[in-house]
C-alpha positions in Angstrom: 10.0 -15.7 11.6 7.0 -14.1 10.1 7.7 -11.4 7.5 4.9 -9.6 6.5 5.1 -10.0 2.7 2.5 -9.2 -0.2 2.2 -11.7 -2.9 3.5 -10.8 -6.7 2.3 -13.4 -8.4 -1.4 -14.3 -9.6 -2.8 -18.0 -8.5 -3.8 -20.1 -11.4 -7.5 -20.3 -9.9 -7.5 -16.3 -9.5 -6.8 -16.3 -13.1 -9.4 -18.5 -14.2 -11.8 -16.5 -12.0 -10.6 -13.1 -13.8 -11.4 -14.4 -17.0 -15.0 -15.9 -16.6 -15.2 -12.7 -14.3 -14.5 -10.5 -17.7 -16.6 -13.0 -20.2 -19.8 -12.4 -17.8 -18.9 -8.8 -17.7 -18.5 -8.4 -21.2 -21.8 -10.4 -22.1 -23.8 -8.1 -19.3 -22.0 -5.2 -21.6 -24.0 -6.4 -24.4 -27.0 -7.2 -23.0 -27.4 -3.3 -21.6 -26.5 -2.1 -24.9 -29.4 -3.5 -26.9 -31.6 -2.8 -24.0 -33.7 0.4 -24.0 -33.9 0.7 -20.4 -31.0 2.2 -18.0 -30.4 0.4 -14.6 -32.6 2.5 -11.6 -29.1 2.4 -9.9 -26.3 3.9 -12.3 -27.0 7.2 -11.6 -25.6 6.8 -8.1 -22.9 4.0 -8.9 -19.5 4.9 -7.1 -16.7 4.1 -8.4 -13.1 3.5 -6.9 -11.4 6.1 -8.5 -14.1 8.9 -7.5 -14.1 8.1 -3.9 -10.1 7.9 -3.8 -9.9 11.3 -6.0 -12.3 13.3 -4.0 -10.2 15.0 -1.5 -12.1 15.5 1.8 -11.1 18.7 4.2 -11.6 16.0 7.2 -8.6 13.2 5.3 -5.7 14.0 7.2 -2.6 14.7 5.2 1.3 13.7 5.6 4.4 14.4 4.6 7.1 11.7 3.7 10.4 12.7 2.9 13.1 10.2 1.7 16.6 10.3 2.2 18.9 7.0 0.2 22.1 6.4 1.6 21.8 9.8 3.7 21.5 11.9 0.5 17.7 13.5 0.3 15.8 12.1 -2.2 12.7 14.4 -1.8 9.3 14.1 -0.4 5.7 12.8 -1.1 2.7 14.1 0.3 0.1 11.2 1.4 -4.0 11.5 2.3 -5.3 9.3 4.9 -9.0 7.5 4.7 -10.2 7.9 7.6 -13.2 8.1 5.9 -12.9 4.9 4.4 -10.9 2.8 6.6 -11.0 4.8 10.1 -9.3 1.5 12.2 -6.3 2.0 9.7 -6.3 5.6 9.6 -6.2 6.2 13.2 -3.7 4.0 14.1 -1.1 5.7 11.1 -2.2 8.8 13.0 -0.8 7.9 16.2 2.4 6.3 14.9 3.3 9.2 13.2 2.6 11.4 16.3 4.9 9.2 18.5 7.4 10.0 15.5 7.5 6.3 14.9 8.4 6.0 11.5 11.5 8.8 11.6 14.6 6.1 10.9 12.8 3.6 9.3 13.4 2.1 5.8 11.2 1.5 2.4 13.0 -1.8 2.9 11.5 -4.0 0.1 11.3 -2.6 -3.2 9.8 -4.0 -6.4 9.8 -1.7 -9.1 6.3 -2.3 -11.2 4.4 -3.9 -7.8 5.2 -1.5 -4.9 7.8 -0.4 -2.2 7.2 -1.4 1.5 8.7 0.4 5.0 7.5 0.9 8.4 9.4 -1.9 10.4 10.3 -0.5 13.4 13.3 -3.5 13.1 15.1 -1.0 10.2 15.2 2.2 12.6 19.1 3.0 13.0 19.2 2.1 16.4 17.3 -1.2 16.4 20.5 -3.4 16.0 18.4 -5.7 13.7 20.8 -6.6 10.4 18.5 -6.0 7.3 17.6 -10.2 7.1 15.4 -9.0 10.1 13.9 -5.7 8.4 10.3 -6.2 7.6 9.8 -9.1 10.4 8.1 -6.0 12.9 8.7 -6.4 16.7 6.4 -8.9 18.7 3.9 -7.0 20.6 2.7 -4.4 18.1 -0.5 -3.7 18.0 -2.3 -5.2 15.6 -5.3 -3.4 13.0 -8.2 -5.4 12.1 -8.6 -6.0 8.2 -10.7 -3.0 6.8 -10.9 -4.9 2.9 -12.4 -2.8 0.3 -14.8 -4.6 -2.4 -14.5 -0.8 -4.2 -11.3 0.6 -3.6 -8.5 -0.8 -5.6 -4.8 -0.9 -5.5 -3.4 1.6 -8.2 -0.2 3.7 -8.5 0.1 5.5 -5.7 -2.2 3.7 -3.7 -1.5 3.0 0.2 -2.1 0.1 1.6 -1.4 -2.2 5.1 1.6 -5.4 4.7 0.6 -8.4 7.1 1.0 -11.9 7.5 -1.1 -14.6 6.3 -3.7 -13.8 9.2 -5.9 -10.9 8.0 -5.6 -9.6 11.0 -2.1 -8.6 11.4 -1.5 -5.7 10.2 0.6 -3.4 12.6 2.9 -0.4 11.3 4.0 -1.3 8.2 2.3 -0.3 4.7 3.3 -0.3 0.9 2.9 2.3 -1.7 1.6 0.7 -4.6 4.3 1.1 -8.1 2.0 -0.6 -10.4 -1.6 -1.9 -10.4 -1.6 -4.9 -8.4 -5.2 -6.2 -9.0 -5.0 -9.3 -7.0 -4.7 -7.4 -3.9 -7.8 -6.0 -4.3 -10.3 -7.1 -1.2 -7.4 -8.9 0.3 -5.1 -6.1 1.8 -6.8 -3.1 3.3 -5.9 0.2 1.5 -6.3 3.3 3.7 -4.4 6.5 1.8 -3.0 7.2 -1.2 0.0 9.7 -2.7 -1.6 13.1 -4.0 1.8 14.8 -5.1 5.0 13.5 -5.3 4.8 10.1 -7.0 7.9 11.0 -9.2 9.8 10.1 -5.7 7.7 6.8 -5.2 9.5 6.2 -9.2 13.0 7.1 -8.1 12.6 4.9 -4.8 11.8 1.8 -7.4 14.8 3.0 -9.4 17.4 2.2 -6.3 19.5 -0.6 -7.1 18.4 -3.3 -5.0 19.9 -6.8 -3.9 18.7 -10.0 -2.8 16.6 -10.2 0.5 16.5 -13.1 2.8 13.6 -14.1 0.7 15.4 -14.8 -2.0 13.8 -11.9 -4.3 15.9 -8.7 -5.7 14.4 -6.8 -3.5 16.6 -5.5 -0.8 18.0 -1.9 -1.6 21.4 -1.8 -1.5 21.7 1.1 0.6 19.4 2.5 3.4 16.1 4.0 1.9 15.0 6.1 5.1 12.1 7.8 5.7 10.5 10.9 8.0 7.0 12.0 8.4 5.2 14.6 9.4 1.7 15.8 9.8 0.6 18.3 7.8 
């Protein structure tokens, strides 16, 4: 049984590679400050947090609102980047147009990391127990990986849960809590919360219980979602 997880914890080699990543970074720091000539190409040096912020008229926008335990929570409003990650974008597009997230859960939650939904196995009438939610149905279609080398995962960032195979991904996604660097050019992030987030922090607030995984992770009761097209 394949769940399609995304990794919390930082590889010892990852870590090593962050730090002699940030020596070399801070030593080319110093090496531009005592130099009297500027870089032909910072002028036009994009970061990741101007190309997320810059709201398009083209990104398609959504509306997620959140019942818990069938009492409303309230409601986030997402932007798609189908600008940035068109495969990803397109394929949220139709799934929310065959109304195929109404029912389903925000079924692993990790207050700090992110909280994931979009298994069709948690809609109400799936007769999956939660041990199955976040396992997906066989015969999804599948999104080829669309990694970033710019964008990165930040609070409120959306991106796509798979298996180990980069391939994977299918309907599921996770809305990131925290700032989950590691993810960064491994998971392909295609949207991003633009009001709302207050509701993405009472969602990693719900008391949770252990998952099949092992992890507190599990709420305790049903986090269900809607959306709409704006």
């Amino acid at each position: 049984m394949k769940t399609r997880r995304i990794l919390n914890s930082l590889p010892l080699l990852a870590l090593a590679a962050i730090i002699i990543s940030s020596f070399t970074a801070s030593l080319a720091l110093a090496q531009k400050k005592t130099s009297k000539e500027k870089s032909p190409s910072s002028k036009s040096t994009t970061t990741s947090s101007s190309k997320m912020s810059t709201t398009t008229s083209t990104r398609p926008q959504y509306v997620i609102s959140v019942t818990v335990g069938g009492k409303p929570l309230g409601s986030m409003t997402i932007e798609i980047f189908n600008d940035l990650a068109p495969k990803h974008a397109a394929n949220f597009d139709s799934l929310v147009a065959a109304k195929f997230y109404d029912g389903t859960a925000f079924h692993r939650i990790i207050p700090g990391f992110m909280i994931q939904g979009g298994d069709p196995n948690s809609r109400p009438n799936s007769g999956k127990p939660k041990m199955f939610w976040g396992t997906g149905e066989p015969g999804q279609r599948t999104v080829p990986a669309e990694f970033s080398q710019t964008l990165k995962h930040e609070p409120g960032v959306i991106s796509a849960a798979r298996t180990a195979d980069p391939n994977s991904a299918t309907s599921q996604f996770f809305i990131c809590h925290g700032a989950p660097s590691h993810l960064d050019g491994q998971y392909s992030i295609y949207g991003r919360v633009i009001s709302g987030m207050e509701v993405v922090d009472q969602i990693a607030r719900v008391p949770c219980e252990p998952s099949a995984g092992g992890d507190i992770s599990s709420p305790v009761e049903k986090v269900e979602m809607k959306i709409v097209k704006k």
